[in-house]
C-alpha positions in Angstrom: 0.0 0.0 0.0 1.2 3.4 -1.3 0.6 7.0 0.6 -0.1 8.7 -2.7 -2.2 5.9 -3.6 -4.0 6.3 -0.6 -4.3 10.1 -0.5 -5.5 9.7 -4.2 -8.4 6.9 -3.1 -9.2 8.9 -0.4 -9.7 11.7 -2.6 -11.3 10.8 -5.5 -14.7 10.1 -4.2 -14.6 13.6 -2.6 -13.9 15.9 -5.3 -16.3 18.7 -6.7 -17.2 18.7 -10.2 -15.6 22.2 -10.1 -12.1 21.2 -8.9 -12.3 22.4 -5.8 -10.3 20.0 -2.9 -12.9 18.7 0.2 -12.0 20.4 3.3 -9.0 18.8 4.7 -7.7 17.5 1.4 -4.2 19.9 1.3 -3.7 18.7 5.0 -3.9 14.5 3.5 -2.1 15.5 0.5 0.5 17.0 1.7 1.3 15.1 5.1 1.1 12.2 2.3 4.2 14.3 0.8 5.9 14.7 4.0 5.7 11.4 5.3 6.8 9.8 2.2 9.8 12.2 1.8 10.7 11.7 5.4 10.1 7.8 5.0 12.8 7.8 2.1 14.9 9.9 3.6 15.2 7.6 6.9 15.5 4.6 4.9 18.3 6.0 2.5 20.6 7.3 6.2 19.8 3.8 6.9 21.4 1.9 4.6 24.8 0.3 6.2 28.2 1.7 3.8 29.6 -0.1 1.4 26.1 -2.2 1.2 25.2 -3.0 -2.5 22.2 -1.5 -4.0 21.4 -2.6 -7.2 18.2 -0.7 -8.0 16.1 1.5 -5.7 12.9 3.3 -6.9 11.1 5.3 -4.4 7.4 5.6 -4.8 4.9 6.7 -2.1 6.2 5.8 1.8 8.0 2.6 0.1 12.1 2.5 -1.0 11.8 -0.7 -2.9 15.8 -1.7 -3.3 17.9 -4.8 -2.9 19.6 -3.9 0.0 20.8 -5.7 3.3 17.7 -7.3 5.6 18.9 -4.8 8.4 17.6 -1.4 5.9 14.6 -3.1 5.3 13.7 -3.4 9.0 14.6 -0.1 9.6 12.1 0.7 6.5 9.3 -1.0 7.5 9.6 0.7 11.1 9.3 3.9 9.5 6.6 3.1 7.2 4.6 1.6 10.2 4.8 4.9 11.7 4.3 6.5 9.0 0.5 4.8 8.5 -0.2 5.3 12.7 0.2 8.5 12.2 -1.9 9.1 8.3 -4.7 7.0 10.2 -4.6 9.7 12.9 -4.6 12.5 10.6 -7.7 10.7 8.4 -9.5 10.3 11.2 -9.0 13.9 12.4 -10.3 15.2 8.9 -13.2 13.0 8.3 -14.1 13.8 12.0 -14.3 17.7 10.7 -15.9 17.1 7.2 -18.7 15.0 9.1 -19.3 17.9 11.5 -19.4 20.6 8.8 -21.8 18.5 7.0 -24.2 18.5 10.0 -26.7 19.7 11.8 -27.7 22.9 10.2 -30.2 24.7 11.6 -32.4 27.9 11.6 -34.6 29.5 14.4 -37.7 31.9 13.1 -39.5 33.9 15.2 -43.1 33.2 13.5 -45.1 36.0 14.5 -42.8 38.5 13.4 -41.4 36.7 10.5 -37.4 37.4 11.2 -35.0 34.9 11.6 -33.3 35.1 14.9 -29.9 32.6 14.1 -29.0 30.2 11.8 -26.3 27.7 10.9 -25.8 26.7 7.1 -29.3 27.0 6.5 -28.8 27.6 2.9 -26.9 24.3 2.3 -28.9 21.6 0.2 -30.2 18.7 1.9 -32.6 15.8 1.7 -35.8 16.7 3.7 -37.2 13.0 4.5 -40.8 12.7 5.8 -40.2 16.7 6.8 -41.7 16.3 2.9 -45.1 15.6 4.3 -45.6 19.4 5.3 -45.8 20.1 1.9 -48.5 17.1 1.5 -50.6 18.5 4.0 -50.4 22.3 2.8 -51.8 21.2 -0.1 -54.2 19.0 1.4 -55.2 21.9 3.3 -56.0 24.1 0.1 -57.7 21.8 -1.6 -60.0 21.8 1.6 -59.8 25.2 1.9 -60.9 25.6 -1.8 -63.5 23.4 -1.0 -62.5 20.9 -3.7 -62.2 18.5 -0.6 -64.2 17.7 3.0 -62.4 16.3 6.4 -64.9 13.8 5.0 -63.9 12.9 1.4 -63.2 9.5 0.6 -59.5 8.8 0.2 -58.8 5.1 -1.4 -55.9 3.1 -0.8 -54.0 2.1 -4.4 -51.9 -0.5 -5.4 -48.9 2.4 -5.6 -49.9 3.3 -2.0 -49.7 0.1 -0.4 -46.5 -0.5 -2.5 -44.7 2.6 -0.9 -41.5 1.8 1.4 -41.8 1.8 5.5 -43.3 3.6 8.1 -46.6 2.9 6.9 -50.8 2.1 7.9 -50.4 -1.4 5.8 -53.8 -1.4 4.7 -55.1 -3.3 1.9 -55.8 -2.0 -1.6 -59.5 -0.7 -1.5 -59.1 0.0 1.7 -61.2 4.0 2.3 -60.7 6.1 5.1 -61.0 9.8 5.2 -59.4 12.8 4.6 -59.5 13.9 8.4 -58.2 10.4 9.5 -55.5 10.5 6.7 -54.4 13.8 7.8 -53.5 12.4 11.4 -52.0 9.1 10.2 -49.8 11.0 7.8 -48.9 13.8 10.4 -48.3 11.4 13.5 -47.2 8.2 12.2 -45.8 9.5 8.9 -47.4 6.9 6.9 -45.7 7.1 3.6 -48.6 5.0 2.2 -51.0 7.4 3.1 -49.0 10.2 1.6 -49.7 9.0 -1.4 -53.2 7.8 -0.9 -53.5 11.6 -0.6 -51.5 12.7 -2.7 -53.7 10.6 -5.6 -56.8 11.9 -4.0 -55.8 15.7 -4.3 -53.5 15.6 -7.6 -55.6 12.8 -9.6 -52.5 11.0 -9.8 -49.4 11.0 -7.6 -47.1 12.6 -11.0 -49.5 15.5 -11.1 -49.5 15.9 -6.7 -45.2 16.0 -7.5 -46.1 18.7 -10.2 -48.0 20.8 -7.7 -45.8 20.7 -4.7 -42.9 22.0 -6.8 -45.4 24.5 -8.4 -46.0 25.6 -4.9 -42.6 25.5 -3.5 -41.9 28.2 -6.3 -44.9 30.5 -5.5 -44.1 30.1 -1.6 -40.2 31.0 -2.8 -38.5 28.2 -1.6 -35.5 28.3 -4.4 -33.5 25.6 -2.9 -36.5 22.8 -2.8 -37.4 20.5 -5.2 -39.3 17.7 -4.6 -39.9 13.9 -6.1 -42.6 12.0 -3.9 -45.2 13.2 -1.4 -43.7 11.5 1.4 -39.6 12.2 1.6 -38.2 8.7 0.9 -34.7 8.1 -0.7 -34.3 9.9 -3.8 -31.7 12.1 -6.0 -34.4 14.4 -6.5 -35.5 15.3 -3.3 -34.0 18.3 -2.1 -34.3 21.5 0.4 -32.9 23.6 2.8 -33.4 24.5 6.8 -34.8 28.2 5.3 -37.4 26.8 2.6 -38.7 24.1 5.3 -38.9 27.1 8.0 -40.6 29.0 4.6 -43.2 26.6 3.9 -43.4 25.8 8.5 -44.1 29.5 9.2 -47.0 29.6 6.1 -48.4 26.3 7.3 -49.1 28.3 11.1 -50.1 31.8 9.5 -52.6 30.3 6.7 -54.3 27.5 8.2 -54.9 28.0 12.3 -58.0 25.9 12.0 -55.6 22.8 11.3 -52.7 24.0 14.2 -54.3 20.8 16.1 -53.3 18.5 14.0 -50.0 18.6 14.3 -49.8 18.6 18.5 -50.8 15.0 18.6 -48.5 12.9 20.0 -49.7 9.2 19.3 -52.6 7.8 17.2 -54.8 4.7 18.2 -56.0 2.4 15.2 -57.7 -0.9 16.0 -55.5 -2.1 19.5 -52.4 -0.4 18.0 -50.7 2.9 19.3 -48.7 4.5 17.0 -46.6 7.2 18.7 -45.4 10.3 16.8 -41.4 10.7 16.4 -41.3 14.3 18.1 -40.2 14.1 21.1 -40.7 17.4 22.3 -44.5 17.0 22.1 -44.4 15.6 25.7 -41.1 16.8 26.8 -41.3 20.6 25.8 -43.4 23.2 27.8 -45.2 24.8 25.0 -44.4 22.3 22.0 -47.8 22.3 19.2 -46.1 20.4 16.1 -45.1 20.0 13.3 -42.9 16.9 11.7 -40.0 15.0 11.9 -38.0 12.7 9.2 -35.3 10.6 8.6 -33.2 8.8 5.7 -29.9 7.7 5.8 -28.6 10.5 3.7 -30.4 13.3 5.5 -30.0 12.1 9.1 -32.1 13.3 11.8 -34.2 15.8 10.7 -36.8 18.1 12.9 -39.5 21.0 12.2 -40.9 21.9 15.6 -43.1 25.0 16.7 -43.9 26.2 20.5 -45.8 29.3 21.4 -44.6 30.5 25.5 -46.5 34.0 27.1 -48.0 34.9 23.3 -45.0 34.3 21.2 -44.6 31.4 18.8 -41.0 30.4 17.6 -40.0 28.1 15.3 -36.9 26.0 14.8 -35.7 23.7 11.4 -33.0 20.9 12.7 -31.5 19.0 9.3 -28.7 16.5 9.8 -28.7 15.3 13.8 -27.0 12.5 14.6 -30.1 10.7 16.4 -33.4 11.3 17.3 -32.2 12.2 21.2 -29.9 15.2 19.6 -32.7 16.7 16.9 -34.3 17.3 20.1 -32.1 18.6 22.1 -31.2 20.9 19.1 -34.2 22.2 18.7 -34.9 22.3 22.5 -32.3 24.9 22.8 -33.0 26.6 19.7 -36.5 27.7 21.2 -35.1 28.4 24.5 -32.4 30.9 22.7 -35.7 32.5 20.8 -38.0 32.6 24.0 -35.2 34.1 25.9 -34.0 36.9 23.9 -37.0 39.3 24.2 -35.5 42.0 22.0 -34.1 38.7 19.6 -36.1 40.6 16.5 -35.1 44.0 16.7 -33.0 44.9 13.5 -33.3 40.9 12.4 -33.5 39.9 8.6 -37.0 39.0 7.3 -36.7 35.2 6.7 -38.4 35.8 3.2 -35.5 37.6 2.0 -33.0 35.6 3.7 -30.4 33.9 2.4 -33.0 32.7 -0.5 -31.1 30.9 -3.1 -29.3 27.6 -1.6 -25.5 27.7 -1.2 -23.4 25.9 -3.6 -21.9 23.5 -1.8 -22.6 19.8 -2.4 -25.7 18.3 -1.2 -25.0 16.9 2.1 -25.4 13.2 2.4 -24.8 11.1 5.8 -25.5 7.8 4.6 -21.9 6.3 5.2 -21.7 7.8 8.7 -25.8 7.5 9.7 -26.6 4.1 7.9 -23.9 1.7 9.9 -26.0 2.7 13.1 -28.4 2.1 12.4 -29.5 -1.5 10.8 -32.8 -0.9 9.3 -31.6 1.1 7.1 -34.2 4.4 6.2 -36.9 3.3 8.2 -37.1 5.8 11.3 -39.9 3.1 12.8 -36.8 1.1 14.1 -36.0 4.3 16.9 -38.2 4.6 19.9 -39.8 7.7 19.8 -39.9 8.3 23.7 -36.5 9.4 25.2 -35.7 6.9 28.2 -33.8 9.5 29.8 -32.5 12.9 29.3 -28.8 14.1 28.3 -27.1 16.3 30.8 -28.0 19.9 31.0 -30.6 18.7 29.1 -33.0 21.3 27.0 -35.9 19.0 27.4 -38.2 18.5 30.9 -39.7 15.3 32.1 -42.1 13.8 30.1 -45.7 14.4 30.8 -48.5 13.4 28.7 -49.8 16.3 26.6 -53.1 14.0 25.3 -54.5 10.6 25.2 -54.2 9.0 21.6 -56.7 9.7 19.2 -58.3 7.3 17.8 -58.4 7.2 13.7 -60.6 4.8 11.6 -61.2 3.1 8.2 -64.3 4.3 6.3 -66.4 6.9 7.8 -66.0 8.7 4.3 -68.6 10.1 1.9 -70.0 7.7 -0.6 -69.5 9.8 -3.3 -71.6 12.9 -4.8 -74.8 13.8 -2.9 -78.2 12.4 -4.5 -79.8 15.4 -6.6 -83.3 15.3 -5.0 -86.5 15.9 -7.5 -88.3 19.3 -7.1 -91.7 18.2 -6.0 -94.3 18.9 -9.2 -97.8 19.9 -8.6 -100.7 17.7 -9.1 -103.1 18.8 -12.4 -106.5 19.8 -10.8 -109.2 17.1 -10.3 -111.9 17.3 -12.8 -114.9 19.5 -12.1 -113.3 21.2 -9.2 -113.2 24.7 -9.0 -109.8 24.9 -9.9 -110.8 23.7 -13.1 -112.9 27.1 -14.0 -111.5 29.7 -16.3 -110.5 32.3 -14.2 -109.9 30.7 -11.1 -107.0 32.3 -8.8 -103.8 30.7 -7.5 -105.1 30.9 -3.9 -108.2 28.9 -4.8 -106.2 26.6 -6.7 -104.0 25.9 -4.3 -107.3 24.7 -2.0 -107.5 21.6 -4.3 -104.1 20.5 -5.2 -104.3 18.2 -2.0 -102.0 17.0 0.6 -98.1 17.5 -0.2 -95.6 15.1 -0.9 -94.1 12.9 1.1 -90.3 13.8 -0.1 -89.0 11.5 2.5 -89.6 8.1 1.1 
């Protein structure tokens, strides 16, 4: 094994399509240089005089020469010590590039509409189920429009059932509606469901894709594109901390009526409890929503709202480590907004801030996140409830903020109401008054009879 071989390996997989080195790379490339001119150097003094050396070539940390057995020990000392101490400095930079990758975060104080502080919050990321806001905004126009009810059938397809883990399960045909749906999408972050919606709203789920990104353009979220209604793995399905704290912050403002929604903290269907993955529903004073997600790529990711004495802050979390530190992130995030009264005064307006997403790569965890954790993308596999809390902990005790609501199958509209039949007068009998020319409407009305029975 080679040093400049190594660097290179290292490398490759790292470099930007512009040519620009990962952070780190001069400090590998050129202790690579160092060691291996140092290595050579060592091995050369070495050598005993008069010793015989028919050919050397030096390439990388190795002198590769006929030489007496007594150099080459001395050699492979040095290269030995050479690799300790590379290993050291490999591990020291993909420690950093992991950090720099992860979290960023922003904190938004909603009522005002400024952002407060923020860390990388343009960089591009993968949103995971944190894609289900967007479902749901949409949901909720389409309600709001009137287009829908909280009681409009929503029919499970064979493309829903088919869709990857955490999911309801149900069978194809299955109808629930749109009310249930909502709270199975936003609690247990059914990605079956998503879809089930997203078909019921968009006519297909290609044409629900269409209008999220039609809407992330409107709502000016530059740095989000999106490929599925529900957030799992794909190339295509990208955002940023500030477009998710966007598209957050118009969720709250637009549609109070459905704030509820996203406060529940566990769902009862049939004997099952499905508990939601935000752990600061029951462990944050305050806490009323809104979603969490995870992929391997993305890591840990967290959109979480709490109102304290009138004022409602809101924080984005992208790229945790675990479920435990989105929290805790967040947790302090909130506590930095709610303690800073004056935290607004002379703050940027989160619509005009930092807009268009940075150009760095799109961050991807997978190697680091996926290794941990042995169900691969499936955040069902992590226990939502936090056994106990970190030191200096963010987060309270748990207490229990509501008992699960139950959600059901059926209960939907059968389809379009029944037109009912005007009722139609009865001709007047023969030889009744009616009958006679000139007869008013008042008398006539004297012998059309009883009226109809418009119940049967």
């Amino acid at each position: 094994m080679e040093c400049m071989t190594a660097c290179e390996a290292r490398l490759a997989p790292a470099k930007r399509p512009s040519g620009v080195e990962p952070e780190g790379a001069w400090a590998l490339r050129n202790g690579c240089r160092f060691f291996r001119q140092a290595t050579a150097k060592k091995a050369v003094r070495a050598l005993p005089r008069g010793g015989e050396i028919a050919r050397t070539v030096t390439r990388g940390l190795t002198v590769r020469t006929l030489r007496p057995p007594a150099a080459r020990t001395v050699e492979a000392r040095a290269l030995r010590l050479s690799f300790i101490i590379l290993a050291l400095v490999a591990v020291v930079i993909g420690g950093a590039a992991r950090a720099a990758d992860g979290p960023v975060y922003i904190l938004v104080d909603v009522d005002r509409g400024t952002v407060l502080t923020d860390r990388g919050s343009d960089r591009v990321w993968q949103p995971a189920s944190v894609t289900k806001l967007m479902t749901a905004y949409l949901t909720f126009r389409a309600l709001k429009s009137g287009k829908l009810r909280l009681t409009s059938p929503v029919k499970i397809s064979r493309n829903a059932l088919a869709q990857a883990p955490s999911k309801m399960g149900y069978k194809v045909g299955t109808v629930l509606n749109v009310d249930n749906a909502l709270k199975m999408l936003l609690v247990k972050s059914a990605n079956d469901i998503a879809v089930a919606l997203a078909e019921t709203v968009g006519g297909s789920e290609r044409d629900f894709v269409t209008m999220m990104n039609a809407e992330a353009r409107r709502l000016g979220m530059r740095g989000t594109h999106y490929a599925n209604p529900n957030g799992l793995p794909d190339n295509g399905q990208l955002t940023t901390a500030r477009d998710m704290a966007v598209l957050a912050r118009t969720l709250w403002v637009e549609f109070p009526e459905h704030r509820e929604l996203f406060r529940i903290p566990a769902i009862r269907a049939g004997k099952r409890v499905l508990r939601s993955q935000n752990n600061l529903l029951e462990r944050y004073r305050g806490a009323n929503g809104m979603k969490t997600g995870f992929v391997c790529a993305s890591g840990f990711n967290m959109v979480a709202t709490a109102t304290r004495g009138g004022r409602t802050m809101l924080a984005v979390v992208l790229g945790a480590g675990s479920s435990d530190d989105r929290a805790e992130v967040a947790a302090a995030l909130l506590n930095k907004g709610f303690g800073d009264l004056l935290g607004s005064v002379g703050r940027p307006t989160l619509a005009a801030y930092k807009a268009s997403p940075s150009s760095a790569p799109v961050a991807n965890l997978r190697a680091d996140v996926c290794k941990r954790n042995p169900n691969g993308d499936n955040e069902d596999s992590f226990d939502p409830v936090l056994a106990k809390l970190a030191p200096n902990s963010a987060l309270g005790p748990r207490f229990e903020l509501m008992a699960p609501v139950q959600v059901y199958t059926g209960r939907a509209d059968s389809g379009a109401p029944k037109a009912v039949p005007l009722p139609r007068l009865r001709p007047p009998m023969i030889g009744s008054a009616a009958a006679a020319p000139g007869a008013g409407v008042a008398r006539a009305a004297t012998t059309i009879g009883p009226p109809m029975d418009l119940t049967r």
